[in-house]
C-alpha positions as CSV (number, residue, x, y, z in Angstrom):
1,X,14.9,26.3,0.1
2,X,17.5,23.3,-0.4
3,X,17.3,21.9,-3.9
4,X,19.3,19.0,-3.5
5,X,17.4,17.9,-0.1
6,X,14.0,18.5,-2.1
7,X,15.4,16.2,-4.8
8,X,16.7,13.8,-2.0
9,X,13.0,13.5,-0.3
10,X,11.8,12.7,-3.9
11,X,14.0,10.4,-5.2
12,X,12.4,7.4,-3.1
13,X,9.3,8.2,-3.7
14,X,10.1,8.4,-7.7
15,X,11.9,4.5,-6.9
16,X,8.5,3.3,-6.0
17,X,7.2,3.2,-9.1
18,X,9.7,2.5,-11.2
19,X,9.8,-0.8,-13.4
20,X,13.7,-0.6,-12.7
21,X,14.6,1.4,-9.8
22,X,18.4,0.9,-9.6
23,X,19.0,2.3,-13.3
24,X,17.4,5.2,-11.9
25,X,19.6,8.7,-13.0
26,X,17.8,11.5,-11.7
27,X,17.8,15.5,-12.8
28,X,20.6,17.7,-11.2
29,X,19.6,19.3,-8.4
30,X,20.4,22.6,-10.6
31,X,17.8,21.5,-13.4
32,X,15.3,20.6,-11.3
33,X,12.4,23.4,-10.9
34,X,10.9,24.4,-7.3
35,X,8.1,26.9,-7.2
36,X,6.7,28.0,-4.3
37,X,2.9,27.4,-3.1
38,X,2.6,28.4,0.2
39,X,4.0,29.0,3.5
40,X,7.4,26.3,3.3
41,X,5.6,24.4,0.5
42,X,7.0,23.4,-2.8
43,X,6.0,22.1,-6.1
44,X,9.3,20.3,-7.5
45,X,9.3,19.1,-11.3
46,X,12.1,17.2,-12.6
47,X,12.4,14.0,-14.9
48,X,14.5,10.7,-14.5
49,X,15.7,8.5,-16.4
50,X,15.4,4.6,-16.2
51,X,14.9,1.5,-18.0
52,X,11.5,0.1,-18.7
53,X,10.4,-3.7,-19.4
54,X,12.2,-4.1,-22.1
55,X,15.7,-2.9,-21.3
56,X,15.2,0.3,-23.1
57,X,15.9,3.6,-21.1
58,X,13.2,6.0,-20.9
59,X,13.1,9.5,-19.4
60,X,10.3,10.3,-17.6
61,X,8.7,13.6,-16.0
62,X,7.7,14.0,-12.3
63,X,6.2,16.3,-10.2
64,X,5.8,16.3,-6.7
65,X,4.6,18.7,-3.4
66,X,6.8,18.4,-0.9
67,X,6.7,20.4,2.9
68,X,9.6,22.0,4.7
69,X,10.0,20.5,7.9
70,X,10.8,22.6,11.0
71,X,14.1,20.7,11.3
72,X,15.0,21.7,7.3
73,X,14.1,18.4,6.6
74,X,11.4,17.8,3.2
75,X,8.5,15.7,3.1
76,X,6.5,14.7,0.4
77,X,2.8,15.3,0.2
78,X,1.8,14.3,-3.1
79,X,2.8,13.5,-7.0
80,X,3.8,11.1,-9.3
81,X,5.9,10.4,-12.2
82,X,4.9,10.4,-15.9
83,X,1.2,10.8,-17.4
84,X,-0.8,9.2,-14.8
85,X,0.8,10.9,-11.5
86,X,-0.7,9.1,-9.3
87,X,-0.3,10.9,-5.8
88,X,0.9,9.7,-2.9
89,X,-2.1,10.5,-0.5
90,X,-4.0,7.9,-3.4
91,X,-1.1,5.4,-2.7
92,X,-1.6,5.9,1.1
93,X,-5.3,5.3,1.1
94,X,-4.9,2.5,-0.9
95,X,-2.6,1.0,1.5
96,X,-5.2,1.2,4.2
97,X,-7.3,-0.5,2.0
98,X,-5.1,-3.2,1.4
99,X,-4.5,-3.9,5.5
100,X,-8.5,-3.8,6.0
101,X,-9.0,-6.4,3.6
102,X,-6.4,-8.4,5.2
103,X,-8.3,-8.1,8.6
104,X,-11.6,-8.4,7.1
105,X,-10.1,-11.9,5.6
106,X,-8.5,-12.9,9.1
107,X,-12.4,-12.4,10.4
108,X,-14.0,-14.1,7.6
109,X,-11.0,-17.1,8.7
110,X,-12.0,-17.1,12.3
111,X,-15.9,-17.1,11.3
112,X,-15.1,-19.9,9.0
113,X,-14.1,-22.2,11.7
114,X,-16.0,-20.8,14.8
115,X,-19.1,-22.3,12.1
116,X,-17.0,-25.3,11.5
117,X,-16.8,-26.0,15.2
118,X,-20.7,-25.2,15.9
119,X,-21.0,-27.8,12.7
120,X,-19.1,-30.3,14.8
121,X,-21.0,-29.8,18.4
122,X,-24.3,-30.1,16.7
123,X,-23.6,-33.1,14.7
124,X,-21.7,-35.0,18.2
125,X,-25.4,-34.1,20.0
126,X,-27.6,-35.3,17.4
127,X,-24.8,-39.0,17.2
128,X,-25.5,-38.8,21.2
129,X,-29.3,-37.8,21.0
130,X,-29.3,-40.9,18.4
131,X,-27.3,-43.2,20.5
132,X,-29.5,-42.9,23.9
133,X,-32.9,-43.2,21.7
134,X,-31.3,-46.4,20.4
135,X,-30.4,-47.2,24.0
136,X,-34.1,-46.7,25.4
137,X,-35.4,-48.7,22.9
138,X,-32.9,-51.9,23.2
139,X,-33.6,-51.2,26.9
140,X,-37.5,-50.8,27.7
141,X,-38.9,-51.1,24.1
């Protein structure tokens, strides 16, 4: 296990949710802790520091899963940063979410004018219905 490539797989997944991502100084890899949870799986804790809204720089706790790859590469799987950790699967999912109400929308748009241009067709037959009615009386009535 590779300290320094854990703490390289974490890093942009710490940036994400950040309130300032470039003051980000992150943990040595020497100070950060790996335990071991499984079969090439790791649970890294570490903390960074950063600035937050107001300028200030705060240091901040994270904690995150992360796989080995086959390749000796590291993948995270889950964590967060600070009190509320949110995990990355949670961040995924609501990613998802995100692109299916974008399609739903893009439906709801193309119902929206497929009934605007049914609207139209009825309203040209009953002007035409209404014109030859007009017609038959001027004509024979």
């Amino acid at each position: 296990m590779n300290k320094q490539k854990v703490l390289e797989a974490i890093i942009p997944e710490v940036k994400k949710v950040l309130k300032s991502p470039y003051s980000a100084v992150f943990c040595p890899a020497e100070e950060l802790r790996v335990e071991s949870i499984g079969s090439n799986r790791y649970k890294a804790y570490g903390y960074v520091d950063s600035q937050n809204s107001y300028g200030a720089m705060l240091r901040e706790k994270f904690e995150y899963s992360v796989s080995e790859l086959d390749n000796g590469s590291y993948v995270v799987t889950a964590g967060g940063v600070g009190d509320k950790r949110p995990t990355v699967i949670e961040a995924k999912q609501q990613a998802q979410l995100k692109a299916q109400q974008a399609q739903l929308k893009a439906q709801q748009a193309q119902f929206q004018t497929f009934t605007s241009t049914a609207r139209f067709v009825i309203y040209s037959l009953l002007v035409v219905a209404a014109i030859m009615v007009i017609y038959i009386i001027v004509n024979f009535g």
